[in-house]
N, CA, C and O atoms as a GROMACS GRO file, in nm:
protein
  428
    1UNK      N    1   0.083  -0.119   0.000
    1UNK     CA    2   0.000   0.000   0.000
    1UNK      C    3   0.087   0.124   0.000
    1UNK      O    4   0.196   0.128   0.057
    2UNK      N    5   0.029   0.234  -0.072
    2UNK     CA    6   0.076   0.315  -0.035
    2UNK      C    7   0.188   0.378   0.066
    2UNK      O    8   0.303   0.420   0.054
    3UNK      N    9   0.073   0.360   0.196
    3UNK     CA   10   0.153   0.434   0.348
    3UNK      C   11   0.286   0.326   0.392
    3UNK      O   12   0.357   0.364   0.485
    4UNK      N   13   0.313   0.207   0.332
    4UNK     CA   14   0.439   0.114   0.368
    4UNK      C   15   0.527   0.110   0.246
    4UNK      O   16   0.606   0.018   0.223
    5UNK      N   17   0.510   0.203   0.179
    5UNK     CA   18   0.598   0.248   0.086
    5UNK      C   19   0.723   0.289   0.073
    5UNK      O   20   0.801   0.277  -0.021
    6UNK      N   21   0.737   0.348   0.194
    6UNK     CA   22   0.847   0.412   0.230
    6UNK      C   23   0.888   0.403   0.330
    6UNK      O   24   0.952   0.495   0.383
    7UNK      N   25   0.857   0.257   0.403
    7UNK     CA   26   0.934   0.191   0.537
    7UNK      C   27   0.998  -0.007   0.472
    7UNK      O   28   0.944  -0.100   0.413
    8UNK      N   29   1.097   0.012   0.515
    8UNK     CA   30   1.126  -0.101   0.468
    8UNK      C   31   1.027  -0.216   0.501
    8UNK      O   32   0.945  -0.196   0.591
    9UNK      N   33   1.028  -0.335   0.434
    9UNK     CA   34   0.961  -0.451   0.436
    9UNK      C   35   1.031  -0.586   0.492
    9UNK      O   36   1.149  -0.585   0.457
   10UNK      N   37   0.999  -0.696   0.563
   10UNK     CA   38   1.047  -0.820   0.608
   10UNK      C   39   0.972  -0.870   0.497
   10UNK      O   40   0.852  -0.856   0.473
   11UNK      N   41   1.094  -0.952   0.411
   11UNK     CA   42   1.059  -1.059   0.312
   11UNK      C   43   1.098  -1.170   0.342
   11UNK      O   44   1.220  -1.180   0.356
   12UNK      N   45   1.017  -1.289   0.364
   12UNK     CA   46   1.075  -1.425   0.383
   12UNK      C   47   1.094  -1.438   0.241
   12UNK      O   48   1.013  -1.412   0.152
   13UNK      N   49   1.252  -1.496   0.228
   13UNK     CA   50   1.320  -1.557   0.084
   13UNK      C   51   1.246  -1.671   0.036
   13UNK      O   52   1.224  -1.766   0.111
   14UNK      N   53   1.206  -1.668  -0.082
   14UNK     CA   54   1.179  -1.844  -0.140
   14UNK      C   55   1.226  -1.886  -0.239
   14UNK      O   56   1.198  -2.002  -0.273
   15UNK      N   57   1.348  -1.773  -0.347
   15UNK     CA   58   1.440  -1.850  -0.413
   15UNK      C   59   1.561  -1.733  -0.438
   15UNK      O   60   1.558  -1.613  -0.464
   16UNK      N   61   1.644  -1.810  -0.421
   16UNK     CA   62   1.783  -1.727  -0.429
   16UNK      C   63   1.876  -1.776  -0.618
   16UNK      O   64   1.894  -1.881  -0.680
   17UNK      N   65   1.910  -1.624  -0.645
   17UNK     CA   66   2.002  -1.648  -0.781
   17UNK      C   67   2.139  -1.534  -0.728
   17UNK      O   68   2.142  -1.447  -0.640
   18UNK      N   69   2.240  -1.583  -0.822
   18UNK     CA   70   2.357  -1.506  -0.772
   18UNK      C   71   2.355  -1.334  -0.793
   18UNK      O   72   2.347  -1.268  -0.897
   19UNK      N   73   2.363  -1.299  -0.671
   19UNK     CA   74   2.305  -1.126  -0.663
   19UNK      C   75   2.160  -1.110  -0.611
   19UNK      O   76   2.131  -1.009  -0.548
   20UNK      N   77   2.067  -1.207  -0.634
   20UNK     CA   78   1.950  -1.171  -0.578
   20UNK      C   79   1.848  -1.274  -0.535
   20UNK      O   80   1.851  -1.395  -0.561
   21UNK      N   81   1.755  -1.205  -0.462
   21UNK     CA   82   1.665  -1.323  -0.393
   21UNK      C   83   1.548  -1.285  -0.459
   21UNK      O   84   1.547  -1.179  -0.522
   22UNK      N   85   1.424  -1.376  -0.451
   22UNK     CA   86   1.303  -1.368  -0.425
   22UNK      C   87   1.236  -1.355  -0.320
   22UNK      O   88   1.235  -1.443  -0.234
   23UNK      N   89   1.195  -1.286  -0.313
   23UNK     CA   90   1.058  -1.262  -0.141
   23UNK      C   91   0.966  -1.279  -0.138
   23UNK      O   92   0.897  -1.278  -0.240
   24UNK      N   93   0.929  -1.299  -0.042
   24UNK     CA   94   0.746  -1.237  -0.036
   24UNK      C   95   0.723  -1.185   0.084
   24UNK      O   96   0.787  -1.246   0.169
   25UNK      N   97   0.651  -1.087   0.133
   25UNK     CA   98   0.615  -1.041   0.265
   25UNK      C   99   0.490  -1.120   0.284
   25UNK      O  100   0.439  -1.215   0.224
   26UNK      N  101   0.455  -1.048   0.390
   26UNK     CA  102   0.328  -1.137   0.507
   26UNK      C  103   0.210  -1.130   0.427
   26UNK      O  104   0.143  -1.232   0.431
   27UNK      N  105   0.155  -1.010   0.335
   27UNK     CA  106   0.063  -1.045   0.288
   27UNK      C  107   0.052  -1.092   0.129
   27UNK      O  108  -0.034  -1.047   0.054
   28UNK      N  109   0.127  -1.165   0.099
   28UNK     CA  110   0.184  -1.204  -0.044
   28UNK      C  111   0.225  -1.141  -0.108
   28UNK      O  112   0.243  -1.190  -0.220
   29UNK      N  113   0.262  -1.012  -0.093
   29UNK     CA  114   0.339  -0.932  -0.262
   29UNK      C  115   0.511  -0.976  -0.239
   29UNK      O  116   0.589  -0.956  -0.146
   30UNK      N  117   0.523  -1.030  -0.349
   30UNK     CA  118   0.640  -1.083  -0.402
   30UNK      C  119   0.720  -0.968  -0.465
   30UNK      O  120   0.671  -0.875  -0.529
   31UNK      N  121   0.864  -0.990  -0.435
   31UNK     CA  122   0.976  -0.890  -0.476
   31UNK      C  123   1.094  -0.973  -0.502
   31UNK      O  124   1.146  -1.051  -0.423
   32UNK      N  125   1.131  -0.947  -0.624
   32UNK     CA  126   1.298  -0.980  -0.661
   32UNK      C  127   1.392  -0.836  -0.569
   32UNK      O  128   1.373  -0.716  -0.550
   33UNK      N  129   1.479  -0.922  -0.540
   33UNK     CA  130   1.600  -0.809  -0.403
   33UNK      C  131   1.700  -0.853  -0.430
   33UNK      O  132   1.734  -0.971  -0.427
   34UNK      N  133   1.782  -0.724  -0.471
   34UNK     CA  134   1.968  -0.750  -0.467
   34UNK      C  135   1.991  -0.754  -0.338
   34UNK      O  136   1.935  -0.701  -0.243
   35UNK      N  137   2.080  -0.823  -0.349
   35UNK     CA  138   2.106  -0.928  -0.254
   35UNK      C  139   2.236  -0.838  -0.240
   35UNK      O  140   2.260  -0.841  -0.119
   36UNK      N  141   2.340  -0.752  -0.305
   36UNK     CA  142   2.470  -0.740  -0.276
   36UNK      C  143   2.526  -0.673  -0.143
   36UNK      O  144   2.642  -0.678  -0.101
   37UNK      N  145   2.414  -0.606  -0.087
   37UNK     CA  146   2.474  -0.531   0.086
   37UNK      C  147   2.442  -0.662   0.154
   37UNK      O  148   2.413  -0.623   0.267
   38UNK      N  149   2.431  -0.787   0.155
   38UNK     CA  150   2.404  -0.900   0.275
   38UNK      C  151   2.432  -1.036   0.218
   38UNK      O  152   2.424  -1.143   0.278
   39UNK      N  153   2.466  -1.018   0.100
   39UNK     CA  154   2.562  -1.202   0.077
   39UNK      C  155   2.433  -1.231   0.016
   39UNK      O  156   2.336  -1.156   0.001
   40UNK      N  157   2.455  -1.397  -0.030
   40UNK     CA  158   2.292  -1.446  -0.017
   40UNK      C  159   2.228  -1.529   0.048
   40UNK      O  160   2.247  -1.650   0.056
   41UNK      N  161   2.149  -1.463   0.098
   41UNK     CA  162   2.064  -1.534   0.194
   41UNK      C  163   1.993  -1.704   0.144
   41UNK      O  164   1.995  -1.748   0.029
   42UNK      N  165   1.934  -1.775   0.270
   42UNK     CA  166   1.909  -1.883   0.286
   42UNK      C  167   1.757  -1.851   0.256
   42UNK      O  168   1.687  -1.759   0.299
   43UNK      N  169   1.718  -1.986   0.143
   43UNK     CA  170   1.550  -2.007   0.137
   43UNK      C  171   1.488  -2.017   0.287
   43UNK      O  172   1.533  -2.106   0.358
   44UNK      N  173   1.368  -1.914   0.349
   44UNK     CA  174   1.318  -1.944   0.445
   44UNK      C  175   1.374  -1.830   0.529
   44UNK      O  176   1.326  -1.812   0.641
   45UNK      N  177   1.480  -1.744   0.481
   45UNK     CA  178   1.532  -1.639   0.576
   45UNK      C  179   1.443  -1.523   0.560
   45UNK      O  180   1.374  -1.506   0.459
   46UNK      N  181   1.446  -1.444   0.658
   46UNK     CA  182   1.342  -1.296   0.621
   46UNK      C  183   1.458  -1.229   0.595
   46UNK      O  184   1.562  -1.277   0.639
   47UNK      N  185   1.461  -1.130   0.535
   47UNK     CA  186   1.515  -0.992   0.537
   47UNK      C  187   1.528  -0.876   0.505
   47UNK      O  188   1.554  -0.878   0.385
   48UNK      N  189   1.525  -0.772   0.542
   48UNK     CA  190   1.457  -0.572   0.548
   48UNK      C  191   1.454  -0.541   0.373
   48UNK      O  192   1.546  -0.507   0.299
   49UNK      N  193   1.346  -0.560   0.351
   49UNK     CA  194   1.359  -0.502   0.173
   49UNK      C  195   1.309  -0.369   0.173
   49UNK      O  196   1.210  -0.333   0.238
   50UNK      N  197   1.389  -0.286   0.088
   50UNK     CA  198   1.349  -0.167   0.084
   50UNK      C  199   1.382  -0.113  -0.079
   50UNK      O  200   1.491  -0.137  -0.131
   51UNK      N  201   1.304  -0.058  -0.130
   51UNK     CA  202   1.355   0.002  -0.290
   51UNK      C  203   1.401  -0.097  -0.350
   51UNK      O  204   1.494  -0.063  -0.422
   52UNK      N  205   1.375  -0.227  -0.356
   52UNK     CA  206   1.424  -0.333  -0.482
   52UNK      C  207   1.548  -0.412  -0.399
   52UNK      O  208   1.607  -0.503  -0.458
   53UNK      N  209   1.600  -0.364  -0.218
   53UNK     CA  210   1.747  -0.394  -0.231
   53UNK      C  211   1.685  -0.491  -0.091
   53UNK      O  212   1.577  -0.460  -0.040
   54UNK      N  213   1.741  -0.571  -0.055
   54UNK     CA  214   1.792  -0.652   0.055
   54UNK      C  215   1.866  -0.571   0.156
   54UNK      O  216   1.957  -0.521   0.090
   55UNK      N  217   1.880  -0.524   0.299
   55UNK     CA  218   1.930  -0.430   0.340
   55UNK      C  219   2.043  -0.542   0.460
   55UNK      O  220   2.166  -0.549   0.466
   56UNK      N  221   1.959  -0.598   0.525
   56UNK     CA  222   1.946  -0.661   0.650
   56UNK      C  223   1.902  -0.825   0.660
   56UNK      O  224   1.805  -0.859   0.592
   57UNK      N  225   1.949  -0.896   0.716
   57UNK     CA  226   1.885  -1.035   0.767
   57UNK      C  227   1.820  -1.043   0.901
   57UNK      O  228   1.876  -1.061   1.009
   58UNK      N  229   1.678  -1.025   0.873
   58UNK     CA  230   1.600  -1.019   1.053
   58UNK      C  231   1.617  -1.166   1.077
   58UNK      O  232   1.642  -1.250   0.990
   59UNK      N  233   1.600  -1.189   1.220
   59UNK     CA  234   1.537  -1.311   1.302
   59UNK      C  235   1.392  -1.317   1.279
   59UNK      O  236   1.338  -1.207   1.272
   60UNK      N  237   1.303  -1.441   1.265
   60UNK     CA  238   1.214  -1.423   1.223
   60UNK      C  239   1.135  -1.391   1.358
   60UNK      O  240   1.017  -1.422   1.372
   61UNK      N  241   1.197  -1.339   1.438
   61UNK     CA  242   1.084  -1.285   1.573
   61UNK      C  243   1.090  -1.127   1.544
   61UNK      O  244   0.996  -1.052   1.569
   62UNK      N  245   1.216  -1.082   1.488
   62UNK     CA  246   1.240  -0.896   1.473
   62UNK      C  247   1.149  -0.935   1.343
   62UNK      O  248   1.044  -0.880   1.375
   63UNK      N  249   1.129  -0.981   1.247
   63UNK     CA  250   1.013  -0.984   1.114
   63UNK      C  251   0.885  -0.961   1.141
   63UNK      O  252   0.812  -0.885   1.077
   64UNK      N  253   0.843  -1.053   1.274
   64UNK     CA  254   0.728  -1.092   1.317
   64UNK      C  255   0.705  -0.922   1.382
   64UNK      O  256   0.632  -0.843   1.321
   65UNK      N  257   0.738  -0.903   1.444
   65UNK     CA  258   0.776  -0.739   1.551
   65UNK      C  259   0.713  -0.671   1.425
   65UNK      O  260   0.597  -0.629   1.429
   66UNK      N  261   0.809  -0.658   1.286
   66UNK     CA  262   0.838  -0.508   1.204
   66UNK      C  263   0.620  -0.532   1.151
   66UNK      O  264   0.526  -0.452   1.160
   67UNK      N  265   0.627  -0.653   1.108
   67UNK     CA  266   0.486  -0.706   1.028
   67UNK      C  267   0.385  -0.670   1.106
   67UNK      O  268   0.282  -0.621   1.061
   68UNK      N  269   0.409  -0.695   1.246
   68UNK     CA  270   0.252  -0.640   1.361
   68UNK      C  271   0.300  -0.457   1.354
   68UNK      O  272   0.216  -0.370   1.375
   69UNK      N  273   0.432  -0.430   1.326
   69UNK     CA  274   0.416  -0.282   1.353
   69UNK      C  275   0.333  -0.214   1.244
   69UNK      O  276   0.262  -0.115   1.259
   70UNK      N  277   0.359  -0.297   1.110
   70UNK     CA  278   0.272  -0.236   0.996
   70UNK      C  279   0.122  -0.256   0.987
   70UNK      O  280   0.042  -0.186   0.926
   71UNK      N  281   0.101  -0.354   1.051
   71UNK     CA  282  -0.040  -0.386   1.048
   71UNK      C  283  -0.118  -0.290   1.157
   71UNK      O  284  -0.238  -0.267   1.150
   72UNK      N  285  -0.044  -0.247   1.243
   72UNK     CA  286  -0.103  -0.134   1.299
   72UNK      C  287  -0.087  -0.008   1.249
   72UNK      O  288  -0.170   0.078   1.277
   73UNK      N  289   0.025   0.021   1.166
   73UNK     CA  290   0.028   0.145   1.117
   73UNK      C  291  -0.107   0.160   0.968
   73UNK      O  292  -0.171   0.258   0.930
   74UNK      N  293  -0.106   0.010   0.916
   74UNK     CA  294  -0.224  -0.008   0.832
   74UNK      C  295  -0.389   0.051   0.897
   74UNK      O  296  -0.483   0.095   0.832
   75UNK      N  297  -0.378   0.032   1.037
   75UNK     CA  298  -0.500  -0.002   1.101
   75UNK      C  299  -0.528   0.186   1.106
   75UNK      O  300  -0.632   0.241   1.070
   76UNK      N  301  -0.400   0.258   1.162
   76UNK     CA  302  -0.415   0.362   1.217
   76UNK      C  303  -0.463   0.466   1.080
   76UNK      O  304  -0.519   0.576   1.082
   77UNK      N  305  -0.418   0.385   0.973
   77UNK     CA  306  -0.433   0.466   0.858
   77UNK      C  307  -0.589   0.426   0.807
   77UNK      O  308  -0.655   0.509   0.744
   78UNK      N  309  -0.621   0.344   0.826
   78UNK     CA  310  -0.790   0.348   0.798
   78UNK      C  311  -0.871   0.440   0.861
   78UNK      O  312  -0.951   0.513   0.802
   79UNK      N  313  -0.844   0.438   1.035
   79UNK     CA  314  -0.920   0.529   1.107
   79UNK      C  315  -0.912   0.450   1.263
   79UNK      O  316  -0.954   0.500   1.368
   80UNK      N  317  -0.836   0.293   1.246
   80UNK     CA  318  -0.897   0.238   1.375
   80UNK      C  319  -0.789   0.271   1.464
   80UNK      O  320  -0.670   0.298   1.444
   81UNK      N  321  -0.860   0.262   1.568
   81UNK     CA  322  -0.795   0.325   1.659
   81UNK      C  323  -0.705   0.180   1.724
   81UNK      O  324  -0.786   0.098   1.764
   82UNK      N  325  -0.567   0.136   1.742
   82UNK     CA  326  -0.514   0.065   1.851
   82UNK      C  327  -0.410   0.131   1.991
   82UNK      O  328  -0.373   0.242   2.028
   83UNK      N  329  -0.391  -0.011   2.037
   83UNK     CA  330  -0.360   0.039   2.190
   83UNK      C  331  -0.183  -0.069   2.220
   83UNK      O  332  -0.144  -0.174   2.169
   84UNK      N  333  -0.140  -0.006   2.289
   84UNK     CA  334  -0.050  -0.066   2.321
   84UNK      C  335  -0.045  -0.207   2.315
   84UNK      O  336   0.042  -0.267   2.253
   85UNK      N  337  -0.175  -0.285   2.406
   85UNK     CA  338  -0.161  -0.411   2.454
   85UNK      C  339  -0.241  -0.482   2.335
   85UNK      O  340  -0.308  -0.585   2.326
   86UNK      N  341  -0.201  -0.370   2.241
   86UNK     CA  342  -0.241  -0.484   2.105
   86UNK      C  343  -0.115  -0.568   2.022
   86UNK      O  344  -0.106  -0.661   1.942
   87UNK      N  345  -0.026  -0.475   2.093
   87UNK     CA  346   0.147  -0.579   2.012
   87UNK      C  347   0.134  -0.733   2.117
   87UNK      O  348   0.046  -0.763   2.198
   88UNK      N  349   0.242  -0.798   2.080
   88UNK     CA  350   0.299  -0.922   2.161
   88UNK      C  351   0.412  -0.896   2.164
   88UNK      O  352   0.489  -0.990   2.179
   89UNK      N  353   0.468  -0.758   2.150
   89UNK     CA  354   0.595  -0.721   2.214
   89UNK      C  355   0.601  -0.572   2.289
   89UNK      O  356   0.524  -0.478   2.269
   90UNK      N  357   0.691  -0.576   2.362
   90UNK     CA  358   0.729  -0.419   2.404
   90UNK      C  359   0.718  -0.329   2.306
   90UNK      O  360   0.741  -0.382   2.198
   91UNK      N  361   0.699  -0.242   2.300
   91UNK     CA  362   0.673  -0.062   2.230
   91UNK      C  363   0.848  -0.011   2.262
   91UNK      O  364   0.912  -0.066   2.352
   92UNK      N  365   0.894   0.072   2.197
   92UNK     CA  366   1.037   0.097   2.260
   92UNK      C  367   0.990   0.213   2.360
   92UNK      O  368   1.075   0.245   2.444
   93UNK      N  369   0.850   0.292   2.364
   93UNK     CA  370   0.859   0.350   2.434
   93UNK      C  371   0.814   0.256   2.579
   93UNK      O  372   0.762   0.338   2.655
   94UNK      N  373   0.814   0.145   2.630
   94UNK     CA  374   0.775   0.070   2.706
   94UNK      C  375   0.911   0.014   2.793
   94UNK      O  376   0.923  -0.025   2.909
   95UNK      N  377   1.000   0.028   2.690
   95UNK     CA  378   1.122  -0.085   2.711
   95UNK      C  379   1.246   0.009   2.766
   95UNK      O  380   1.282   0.120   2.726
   96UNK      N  381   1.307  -0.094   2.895
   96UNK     CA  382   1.397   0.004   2.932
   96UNK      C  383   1.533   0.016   2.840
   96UNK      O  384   1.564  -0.060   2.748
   97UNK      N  385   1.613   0.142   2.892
   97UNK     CA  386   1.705   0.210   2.829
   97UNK      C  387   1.825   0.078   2.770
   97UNK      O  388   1.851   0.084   2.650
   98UNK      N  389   1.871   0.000   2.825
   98UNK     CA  390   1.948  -0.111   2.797
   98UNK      C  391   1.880  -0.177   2.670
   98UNK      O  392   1.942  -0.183   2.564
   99UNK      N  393   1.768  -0.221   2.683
   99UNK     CA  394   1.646  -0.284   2.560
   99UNK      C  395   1.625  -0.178   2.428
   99UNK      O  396   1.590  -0.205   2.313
  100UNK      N  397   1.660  -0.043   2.493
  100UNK     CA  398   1.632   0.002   2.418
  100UNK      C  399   1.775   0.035   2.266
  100UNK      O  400   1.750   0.052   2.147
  101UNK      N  401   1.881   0.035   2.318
  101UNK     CA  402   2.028   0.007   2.346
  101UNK      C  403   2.054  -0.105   2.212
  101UNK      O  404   2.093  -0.093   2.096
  102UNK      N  405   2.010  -0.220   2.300
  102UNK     CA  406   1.986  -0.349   2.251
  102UNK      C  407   1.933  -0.357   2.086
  102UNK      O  408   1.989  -0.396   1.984
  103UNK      N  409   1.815  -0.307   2.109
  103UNK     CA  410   1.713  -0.278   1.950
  103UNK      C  411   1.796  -0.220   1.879
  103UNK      O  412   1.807  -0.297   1.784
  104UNK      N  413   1.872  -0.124   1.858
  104UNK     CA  414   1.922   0.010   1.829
  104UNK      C  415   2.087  -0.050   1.769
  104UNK      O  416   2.156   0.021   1.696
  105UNK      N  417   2.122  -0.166   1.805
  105UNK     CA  418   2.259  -0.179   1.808
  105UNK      C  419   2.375  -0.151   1.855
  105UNK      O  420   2.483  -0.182   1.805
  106UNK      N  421   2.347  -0.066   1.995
  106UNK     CA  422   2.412   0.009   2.063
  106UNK      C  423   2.435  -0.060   2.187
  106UNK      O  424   2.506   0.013   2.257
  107UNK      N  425   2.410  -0.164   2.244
  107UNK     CA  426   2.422  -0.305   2.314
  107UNK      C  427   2.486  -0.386   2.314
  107UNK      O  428   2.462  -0.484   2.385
   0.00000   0.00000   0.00000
């Protein structure tokens, strides 16, 4: 959509060629991704697609995190209203300074 346009995406890989992968995110749109800032990734790996490129290799729990963050930013953009204790994770504004550290790469 539109409004996730311009935040990167978690793509689980489902076929790799030399230089690039295939993806798909959570709600099926499929993307070919150069692969050259992260090696190539493993069928079944997620990782941060943004503008056509492969950025990052998430854990598929930081994927799971980025996918509920969009689905609320989806939600907020319709009109619905959510609440904190709608994630299954901490908010960074929730999480202490070390966690926060941690997320950030600064840990």
């Amino acid at each position: 959509s539109e409004l996730i346009m311009c935040l990167g995406i978690p793509f689980q890989i489902t076929s790799v060629e030399a230089g690039f992968a295939q993806g798909q995110d959570n709600v099926g749109h499929t993307e070919r991704l150069n692969t050259a800032l992260i090696g190539d990734p493993q069928v079944g790996q997620w990782v941060l697609g943004f503008l056509g490129n492969a950025l990052e290799i998430l854990s598929p729990e930081r994927a799971d995190e980025m996918n509920e963050a969009h689905a609320a930013l989806r939600k907020v953009y319709e009109g619905v209203s959510i609440a904190a204790d709608d994630f299954s994770f901490n908010l960074p504004s929730q999480m202490a300074s070390d966690q926060i550290k941690t997320l950030t790469g600064q840990g």
